[in-house]
C-alpha positions, 0 to 999 in steps of 0.5 A, a space after each residue: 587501546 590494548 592488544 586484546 581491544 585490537 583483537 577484537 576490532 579486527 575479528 569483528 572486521 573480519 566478521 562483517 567483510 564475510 557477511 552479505 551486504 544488504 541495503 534494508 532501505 529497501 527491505 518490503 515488509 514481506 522480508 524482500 530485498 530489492 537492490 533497485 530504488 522503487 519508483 516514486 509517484 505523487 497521486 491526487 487521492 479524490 475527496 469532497 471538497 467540504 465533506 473530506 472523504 467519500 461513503 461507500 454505501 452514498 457515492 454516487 457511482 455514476 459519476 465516477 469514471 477514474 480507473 486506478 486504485 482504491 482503499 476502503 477504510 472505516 473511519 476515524 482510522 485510516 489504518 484500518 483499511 477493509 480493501 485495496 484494489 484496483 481497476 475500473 473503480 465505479 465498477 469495483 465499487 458497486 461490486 464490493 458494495 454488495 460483497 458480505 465481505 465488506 458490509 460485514 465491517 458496517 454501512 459507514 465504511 470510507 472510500 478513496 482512489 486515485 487514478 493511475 494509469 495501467 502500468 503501475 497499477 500492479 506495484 502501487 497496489 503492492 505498495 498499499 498492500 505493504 503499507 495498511 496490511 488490509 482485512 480483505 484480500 482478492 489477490 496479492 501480487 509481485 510487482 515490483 514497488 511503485 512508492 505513492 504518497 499515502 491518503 
């Protein structure tokens, strides 16, 4: 290693010690920085036993009684998510069910949910956001993030 080698190393040390430090494990897609390690949580997402995930247009509402979050897919594709939203799911189901905003995508869309109880609604909802990028957008919220295990 020469003079001119050691120059080098120690312009670029000093280049980096006067950069600002960023953790980008924990950089959302947005371009945010978080110096906080997001909370983790491992949901169960609902689905049929034999028949894998539920149609939008034949769930039988009625006997949903979760309140949590939701994503609204088409099939075959899982990243390709039409809604993510949260709430008292039989009544956002039925709601969206009829919204031309959603039946513009087709009459075999997918849905899943999990409940989550109220508290960390907001920053798994974000979370999702983040994660699928979705079609459809009611609201868009600045939770902090809540990690969950993905469908």
């Amino acid at each position: 290693m020469s003079i001119a080698d050691s120059a080098k190393i120690y312009a670029l040390f000093q280049l980096a010690s006067k950069s600002p430090r960023i953790d980008r494990r924990y950089q959302t897609q947005s371009g945010t920085f978080s110096n906080s390690r997001p909370k983790k949580l491992t949901v169960k997402w609902v689905k049929y036993r034999k028949h894998g995930w539920c149609r939008l247009n034949t769930l039988n509402l009625e006997k949903v009684i979760s309140s949590g979050v939701f994503i609204i897919w088409k099939p075959k594709n899982r990243h390709n998510v039409i809604r993510i939203g949260q709430g008292n799911i039989a009544n956002q189901l039925h709601t969206l069910r009829n919204d031309p905003e959603i039946t513009q995508f087709g009459t075999d869309l997918l849905v899943t949910w999990a409940g989550i109880p109220t508290k960390y609604r907001d920053g798994i909802e974000r979370y999702l956001f983040e994660q699928y990028s979705p079609a459809t957008v009611e609201r868009v919220n600045c939770a902090p993030l809540v990690h969950i295990n993905l469908p």
